[in-house]
ZASETOR-529183 format. One record per atom (N, C-alpha, C): x, y, z; atom name; residue number from 0. Coordinates in nm, 4 decimals. Example, Ala and Ser with C-alpha at 12.3 -4.5 7.8 and 13.67 -1.06 7.14 Angstrom:
# ZASETOR-529183
+----------+----------+----------+------+-----+
|        u |        v |        w | atom | seq |
+----------+----------+----------+------+-----+
|   1.3190 |  -0.5690 |   0.7800 |    N |   0 |
|   1.2300 |  -0.4500 |   0.7800 |   CA |   0 |
|   1.3200 |  -0.3300 |   0.7800 |    C |   0 |
|   1.2850 |  -0.2250 |   0.7080 |    N |   1 |
|   1.3670 |  -0.1060 |   0.7140 |   CA |   1 |
|   1.2900 |   0.0030 |   0.7870 |    C |   1 |
+----------+----------+----------+------+-----+
***
This chain:
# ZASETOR-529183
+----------+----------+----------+------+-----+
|        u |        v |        w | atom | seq |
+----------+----------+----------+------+-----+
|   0.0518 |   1.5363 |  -0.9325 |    N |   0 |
|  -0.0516 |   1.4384 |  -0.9646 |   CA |   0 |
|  -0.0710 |   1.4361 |  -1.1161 |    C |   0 |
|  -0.0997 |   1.3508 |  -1.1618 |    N |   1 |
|  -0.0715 |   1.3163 |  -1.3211 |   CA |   1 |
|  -0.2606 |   1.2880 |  -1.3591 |    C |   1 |
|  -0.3190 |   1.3949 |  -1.4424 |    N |   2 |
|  -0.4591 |   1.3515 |  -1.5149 |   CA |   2 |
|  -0.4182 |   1.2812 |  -1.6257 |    C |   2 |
|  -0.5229 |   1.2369 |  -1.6113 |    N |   3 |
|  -0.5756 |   1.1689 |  -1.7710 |   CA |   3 |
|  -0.7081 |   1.2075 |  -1.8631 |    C |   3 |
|  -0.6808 |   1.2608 |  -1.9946 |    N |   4 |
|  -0.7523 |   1.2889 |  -2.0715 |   CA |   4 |
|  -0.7790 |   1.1786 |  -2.1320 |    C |   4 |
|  -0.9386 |   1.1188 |  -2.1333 |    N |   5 |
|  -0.9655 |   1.0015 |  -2.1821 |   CA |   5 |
|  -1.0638 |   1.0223 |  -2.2566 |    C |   5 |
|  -1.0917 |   0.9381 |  -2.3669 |    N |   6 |
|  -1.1813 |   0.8984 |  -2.4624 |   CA |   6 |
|  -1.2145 |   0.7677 |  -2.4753 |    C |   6 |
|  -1.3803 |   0.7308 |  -2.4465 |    N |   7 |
|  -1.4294 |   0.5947 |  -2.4458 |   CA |   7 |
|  -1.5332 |   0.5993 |  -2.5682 |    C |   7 |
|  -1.5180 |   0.4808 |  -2.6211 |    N |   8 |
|  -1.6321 |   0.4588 |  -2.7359 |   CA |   8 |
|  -1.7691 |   0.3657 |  -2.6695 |    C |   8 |
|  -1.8695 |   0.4037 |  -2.6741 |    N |   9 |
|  -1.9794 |   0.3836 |  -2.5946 |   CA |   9 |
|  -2.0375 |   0.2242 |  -2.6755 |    C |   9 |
|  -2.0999 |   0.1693 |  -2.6158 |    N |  10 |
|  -2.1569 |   0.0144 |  -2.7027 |   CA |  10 |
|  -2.2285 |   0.1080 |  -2.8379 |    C |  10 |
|  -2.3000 |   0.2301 |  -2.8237 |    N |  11 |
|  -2.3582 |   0.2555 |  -2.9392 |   CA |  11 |
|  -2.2936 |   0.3631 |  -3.0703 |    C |  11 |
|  -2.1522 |   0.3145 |  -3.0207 |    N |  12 |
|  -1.9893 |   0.4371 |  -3.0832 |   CA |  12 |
|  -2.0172 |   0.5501 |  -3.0551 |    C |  12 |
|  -2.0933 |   0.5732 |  -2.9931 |    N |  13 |
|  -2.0437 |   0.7225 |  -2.9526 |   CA |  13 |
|  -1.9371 |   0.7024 |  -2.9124 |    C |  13 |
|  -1.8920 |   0.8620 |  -2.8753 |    N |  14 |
|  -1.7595 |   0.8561 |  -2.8461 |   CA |  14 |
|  -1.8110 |   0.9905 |  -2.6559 |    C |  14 |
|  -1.7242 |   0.9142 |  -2.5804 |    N |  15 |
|  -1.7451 |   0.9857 |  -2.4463 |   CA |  15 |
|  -1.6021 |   1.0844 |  -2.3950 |    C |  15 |
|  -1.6213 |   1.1542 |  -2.3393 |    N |  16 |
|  -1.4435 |   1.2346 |  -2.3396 |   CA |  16 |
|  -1.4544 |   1.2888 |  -2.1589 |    C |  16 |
|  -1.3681 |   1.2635 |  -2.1306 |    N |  17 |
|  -1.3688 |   1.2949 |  -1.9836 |   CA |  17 |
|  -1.2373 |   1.2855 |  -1.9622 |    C |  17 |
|  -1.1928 |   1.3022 |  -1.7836 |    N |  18 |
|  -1.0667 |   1.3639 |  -1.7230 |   CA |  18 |
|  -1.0777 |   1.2905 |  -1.5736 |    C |  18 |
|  -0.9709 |   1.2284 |  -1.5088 |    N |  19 |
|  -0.9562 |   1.1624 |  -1.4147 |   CA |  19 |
|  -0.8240 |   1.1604 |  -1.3637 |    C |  19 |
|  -0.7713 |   1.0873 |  -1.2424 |    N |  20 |
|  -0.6688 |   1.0695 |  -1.1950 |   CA |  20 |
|  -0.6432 |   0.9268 |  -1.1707 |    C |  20 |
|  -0.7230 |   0.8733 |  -1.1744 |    N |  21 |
|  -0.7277 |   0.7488 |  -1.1977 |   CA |  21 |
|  -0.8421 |   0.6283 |  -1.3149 |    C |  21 |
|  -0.7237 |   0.6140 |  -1.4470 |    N |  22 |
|  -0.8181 |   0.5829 |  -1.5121 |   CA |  22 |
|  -0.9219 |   0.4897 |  -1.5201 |    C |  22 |
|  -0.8159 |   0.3618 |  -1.4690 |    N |  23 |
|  -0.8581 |   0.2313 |  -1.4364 |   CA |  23 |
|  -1.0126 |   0.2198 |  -1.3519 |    C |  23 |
|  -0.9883 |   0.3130 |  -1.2373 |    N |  24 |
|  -1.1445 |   0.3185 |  -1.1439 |   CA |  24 |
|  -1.2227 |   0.3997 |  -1.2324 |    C |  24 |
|  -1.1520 |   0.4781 |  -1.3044 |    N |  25 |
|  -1.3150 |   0.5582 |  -1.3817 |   CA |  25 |
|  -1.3613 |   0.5066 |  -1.4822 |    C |  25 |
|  -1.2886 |   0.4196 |  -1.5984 |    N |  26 |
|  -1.3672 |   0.3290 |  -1.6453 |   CA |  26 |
|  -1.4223 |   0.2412 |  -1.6007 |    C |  26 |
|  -1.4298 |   0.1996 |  -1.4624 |    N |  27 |
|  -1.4712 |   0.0651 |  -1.4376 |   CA |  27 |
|  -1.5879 |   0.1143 |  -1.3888 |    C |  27 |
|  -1.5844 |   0.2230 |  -1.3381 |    N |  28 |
|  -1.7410 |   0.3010 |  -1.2712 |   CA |  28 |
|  -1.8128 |   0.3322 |  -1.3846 |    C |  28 |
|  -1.7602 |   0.4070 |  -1.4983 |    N |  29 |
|  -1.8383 |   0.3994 |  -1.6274 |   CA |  29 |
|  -1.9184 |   0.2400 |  -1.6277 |    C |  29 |
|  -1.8651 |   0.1817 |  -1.6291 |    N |  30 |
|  -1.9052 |   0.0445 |  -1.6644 |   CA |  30 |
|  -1.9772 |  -0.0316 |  -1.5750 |    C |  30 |
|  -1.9715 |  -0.0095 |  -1.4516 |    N |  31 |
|  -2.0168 |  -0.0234 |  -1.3502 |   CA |  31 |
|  -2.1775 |   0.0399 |  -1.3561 |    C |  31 |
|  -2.1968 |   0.1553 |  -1.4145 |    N |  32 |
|  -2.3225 |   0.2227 |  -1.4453 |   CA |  32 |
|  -2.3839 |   0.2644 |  -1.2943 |    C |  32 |
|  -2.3083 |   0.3606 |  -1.2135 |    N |  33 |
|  -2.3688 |   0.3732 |  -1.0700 |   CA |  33 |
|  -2.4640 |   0.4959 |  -1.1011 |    C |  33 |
|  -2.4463 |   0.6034 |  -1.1799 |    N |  34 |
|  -2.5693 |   0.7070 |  -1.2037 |   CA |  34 |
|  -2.6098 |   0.7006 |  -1.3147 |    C |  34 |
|  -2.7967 |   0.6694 |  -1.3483 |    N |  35 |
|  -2.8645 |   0.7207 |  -1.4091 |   CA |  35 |
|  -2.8920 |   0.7999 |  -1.5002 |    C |  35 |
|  -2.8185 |   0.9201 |  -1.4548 |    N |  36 |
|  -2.8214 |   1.0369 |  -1.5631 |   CA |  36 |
|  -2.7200 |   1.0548 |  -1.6096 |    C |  36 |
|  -2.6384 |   0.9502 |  -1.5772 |    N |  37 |
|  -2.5128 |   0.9715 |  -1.6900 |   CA |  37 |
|  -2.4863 |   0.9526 |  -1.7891 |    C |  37 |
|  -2.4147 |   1.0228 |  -1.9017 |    N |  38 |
|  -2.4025 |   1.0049 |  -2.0352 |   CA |  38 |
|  -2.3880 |   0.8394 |  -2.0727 |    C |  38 |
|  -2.3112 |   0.7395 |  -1.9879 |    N |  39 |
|  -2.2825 |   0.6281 |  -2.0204 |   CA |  39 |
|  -2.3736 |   0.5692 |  -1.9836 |    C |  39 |
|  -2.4128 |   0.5385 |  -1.8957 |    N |  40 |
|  -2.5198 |   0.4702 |  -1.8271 |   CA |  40 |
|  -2.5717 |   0.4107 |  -1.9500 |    C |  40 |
|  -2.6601 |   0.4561 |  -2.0154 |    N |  41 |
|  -2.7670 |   0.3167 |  -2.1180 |   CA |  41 |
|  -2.6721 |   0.3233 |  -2.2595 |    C |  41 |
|  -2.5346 |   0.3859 |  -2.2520 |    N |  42 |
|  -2.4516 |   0.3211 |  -2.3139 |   CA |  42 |
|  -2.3361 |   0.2062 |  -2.2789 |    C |  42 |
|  -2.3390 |   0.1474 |  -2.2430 |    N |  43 |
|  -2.2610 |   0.0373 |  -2.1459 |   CA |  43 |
|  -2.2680 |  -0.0865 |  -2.2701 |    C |  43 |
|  -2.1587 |  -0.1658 |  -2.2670 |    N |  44 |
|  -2.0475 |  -0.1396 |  -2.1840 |   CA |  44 |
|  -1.9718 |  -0.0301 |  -2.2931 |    C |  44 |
|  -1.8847 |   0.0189 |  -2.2126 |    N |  45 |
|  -1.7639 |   0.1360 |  -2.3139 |   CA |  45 |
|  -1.6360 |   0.0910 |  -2.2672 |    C |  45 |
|  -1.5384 |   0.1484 |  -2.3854 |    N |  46 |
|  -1.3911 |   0.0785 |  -2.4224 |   CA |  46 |
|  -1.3349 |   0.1769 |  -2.3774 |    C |  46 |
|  -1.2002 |   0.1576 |  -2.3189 |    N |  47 |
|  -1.1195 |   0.2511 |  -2.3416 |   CA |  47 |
|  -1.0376 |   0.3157 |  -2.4715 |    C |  47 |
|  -1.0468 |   0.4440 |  -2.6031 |    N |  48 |
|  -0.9793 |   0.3897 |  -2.7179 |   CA |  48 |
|  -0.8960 |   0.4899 |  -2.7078 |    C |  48 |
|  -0.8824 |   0.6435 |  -2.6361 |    N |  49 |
|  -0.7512 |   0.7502 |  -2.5857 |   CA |  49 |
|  -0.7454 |   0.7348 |  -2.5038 |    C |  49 |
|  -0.6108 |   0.7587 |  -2.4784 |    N |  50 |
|  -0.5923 |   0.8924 |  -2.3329 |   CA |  50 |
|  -0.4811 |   0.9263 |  -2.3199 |    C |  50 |
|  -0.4525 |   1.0322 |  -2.2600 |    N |  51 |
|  -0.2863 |   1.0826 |  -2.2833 |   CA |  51 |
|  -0.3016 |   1.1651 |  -2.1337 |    C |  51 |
|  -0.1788 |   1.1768 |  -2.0492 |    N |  52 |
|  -0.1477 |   1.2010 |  -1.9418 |   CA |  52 |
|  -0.1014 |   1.3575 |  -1.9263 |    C |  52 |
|  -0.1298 |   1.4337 |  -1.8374 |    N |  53 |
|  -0.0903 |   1.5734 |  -1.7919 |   CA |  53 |
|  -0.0517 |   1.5919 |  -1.6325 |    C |  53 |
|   0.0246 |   1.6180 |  -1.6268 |    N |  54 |
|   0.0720 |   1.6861 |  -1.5367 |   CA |  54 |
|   0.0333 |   1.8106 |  -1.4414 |    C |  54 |
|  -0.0344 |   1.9218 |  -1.5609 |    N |  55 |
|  -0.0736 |   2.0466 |  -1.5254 |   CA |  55 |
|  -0.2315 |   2.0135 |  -1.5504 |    C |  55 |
|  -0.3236 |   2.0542 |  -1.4282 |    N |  56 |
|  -0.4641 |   2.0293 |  -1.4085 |   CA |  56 |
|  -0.5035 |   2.1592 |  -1.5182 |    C |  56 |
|  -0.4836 |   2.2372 |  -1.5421 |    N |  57 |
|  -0.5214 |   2.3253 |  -1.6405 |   CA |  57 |
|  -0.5140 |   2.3028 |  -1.7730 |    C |  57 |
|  -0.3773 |   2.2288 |  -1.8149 |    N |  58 |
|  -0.3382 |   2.1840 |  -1.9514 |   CA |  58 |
|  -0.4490 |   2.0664 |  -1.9270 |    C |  58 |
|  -0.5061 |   1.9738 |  -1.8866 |    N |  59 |
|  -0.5960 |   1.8402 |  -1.8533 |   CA |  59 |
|  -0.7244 |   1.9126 |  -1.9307 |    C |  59 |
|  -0.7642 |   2.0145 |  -1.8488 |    N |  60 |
|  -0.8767 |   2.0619 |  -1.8249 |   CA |  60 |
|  -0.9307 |   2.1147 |  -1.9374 |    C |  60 |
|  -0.8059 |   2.1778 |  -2.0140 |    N |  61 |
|  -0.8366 |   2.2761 |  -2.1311 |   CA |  61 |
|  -0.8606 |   2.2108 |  -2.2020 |    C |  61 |
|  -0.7298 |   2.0441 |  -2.2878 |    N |  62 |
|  -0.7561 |   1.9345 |  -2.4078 |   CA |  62 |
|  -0.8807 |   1.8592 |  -2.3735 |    C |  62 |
|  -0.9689 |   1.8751 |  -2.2297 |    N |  63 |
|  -1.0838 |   1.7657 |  -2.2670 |   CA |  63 |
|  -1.2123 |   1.8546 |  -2.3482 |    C |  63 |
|  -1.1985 |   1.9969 |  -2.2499 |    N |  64 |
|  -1.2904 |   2.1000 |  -2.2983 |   CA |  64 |
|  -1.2512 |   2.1433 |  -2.4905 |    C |  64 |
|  -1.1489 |   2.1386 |  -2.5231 |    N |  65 |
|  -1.1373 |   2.1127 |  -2.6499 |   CA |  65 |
|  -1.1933 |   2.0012 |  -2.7405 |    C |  65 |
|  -1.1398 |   1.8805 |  -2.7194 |    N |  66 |
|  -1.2009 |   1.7580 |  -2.7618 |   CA |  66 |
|  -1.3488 |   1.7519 |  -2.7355 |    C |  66 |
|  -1.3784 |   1.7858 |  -2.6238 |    N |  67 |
|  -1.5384 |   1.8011 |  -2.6378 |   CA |  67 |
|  -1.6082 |   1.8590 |  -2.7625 |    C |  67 |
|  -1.5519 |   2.0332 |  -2.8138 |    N |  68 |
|  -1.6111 |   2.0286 |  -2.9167 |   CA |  68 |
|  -1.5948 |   2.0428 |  -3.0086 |    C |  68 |
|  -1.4704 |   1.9301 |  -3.0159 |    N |  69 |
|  -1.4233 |   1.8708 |  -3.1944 |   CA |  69 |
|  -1.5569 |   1.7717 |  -3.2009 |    C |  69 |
|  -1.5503 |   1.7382 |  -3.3749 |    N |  70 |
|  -1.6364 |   1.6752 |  -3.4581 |   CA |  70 |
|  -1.5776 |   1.5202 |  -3.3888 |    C |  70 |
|  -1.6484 |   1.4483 |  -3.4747 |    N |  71 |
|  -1.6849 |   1.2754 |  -3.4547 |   CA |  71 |
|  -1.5496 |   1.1819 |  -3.5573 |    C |  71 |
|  -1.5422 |   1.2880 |  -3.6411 |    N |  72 |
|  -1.4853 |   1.2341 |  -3.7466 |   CA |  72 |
|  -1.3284 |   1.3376 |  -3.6882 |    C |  72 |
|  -1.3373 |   1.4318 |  -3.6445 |    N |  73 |
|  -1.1756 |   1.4608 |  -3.5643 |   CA |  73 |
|  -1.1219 |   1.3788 |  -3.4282 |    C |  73 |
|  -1.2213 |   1.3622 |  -3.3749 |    N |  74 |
|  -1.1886 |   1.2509 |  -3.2420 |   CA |  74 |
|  -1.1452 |   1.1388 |  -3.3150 |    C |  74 |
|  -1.2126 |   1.0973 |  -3.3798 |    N |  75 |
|  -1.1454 |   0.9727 |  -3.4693 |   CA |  75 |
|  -0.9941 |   0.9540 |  -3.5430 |    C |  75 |
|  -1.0063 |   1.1455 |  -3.5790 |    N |  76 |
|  -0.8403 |   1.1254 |  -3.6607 |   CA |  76 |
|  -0.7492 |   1.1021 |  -3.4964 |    C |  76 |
|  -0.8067 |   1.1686 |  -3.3423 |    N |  77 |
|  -0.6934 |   1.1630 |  -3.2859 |   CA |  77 |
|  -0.6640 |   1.0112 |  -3.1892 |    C |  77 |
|  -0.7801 |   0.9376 |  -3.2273 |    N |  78 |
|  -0.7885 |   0.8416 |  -3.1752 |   CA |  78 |
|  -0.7083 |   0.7191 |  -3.2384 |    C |  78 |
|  -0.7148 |   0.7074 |  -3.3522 |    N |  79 |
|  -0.6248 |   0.6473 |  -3.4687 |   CA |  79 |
|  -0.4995 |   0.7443 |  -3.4730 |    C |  79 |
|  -0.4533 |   0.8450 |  -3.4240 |    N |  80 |
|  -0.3369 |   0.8934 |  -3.4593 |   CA |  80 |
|  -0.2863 |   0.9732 |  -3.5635 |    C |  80 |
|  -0.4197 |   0.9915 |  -3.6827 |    N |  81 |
|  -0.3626 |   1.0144 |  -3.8077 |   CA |  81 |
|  -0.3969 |   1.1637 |  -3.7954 |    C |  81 |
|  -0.2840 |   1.2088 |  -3.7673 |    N |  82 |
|  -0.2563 |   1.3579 |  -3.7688 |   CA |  82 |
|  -0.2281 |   1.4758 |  -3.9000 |    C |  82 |
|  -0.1847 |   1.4246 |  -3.9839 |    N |  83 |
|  -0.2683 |   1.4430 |  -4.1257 |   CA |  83 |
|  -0.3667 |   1.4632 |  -4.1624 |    C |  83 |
|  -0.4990 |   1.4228 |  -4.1118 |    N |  84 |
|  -0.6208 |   1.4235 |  -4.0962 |   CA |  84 |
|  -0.6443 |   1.4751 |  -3.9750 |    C |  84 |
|  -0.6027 |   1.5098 |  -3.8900 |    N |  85 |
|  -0.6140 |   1.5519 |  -3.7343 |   CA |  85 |
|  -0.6286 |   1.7349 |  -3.8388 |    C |  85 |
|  -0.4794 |   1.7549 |  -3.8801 |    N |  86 |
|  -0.4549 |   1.8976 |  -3.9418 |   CA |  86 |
|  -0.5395 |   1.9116 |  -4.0352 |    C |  86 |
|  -0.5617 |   1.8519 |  -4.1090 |    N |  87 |
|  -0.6361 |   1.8642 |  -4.1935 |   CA |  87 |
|  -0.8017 |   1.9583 |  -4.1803 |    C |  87 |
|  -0.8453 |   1.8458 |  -4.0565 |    N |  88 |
|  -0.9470 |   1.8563 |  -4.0313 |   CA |  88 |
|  -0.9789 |   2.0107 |  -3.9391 |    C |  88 |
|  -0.8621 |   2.0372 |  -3.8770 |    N |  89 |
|  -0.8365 |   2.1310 |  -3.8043 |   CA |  89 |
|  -0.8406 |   2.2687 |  -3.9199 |    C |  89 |
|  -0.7952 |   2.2566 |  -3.9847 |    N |  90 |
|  -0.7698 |   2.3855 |  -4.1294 |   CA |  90 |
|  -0.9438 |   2.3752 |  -4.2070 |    C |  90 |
|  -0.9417 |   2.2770 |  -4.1876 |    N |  91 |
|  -1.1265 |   2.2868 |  -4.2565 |   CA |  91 |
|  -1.2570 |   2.3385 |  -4.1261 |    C |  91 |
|  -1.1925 |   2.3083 |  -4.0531 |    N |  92 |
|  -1.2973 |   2.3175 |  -3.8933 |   CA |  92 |
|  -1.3926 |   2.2355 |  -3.8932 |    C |  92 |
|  -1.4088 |   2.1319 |  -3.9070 |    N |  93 |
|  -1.5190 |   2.0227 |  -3.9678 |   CA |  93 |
|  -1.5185 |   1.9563 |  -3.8383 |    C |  93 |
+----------+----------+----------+------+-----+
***
């Protein structure tokens, strides 16, 4: 079964990071807004702007719990790609 490590930018840019098997239905339930206490909920609507695919539910599990607690401005280098700034940012811990 193949996860997906995803990253959504919220209507108010935040940035949201989560893990699924199917991305398509979990953004649309994001968007859909079915619980209350969810992080998205009174951020709606949200984009899809990562996601990259795993294989191993552990390797999934570990890059979202990572990305969770990278900075705003490192989600950004990996969201744009610029890995230069990805390292960068990684050697500064920022």
């Amino acid at each position: 079964m193949l996860l997906y490590v995803y990253i959504l930018e919220c209507s108010d840019s935040s940035y949201y990071t989560g893990v699924t098997n199917n991305l398509d239905r979990r953004i649309a339930e994001h968007n859909e807004g079915t619980n209350p206490k969810a992080y998205t909920y009174r951020r709606r609507p949200v984009k899809l702007v990562y996601s990259s695919g795993f294989t191993d539910p552990y390797q999934a599990f570990e890059f979202e719990k990572q990305i969770k607690g990278w900075s705003r401005n490192k989600k950004k280098a990996l969201i744009d790609e610029n890995w230069d700034l990805l390292v960068k940012l990684s050697k500064n811990r920022q």
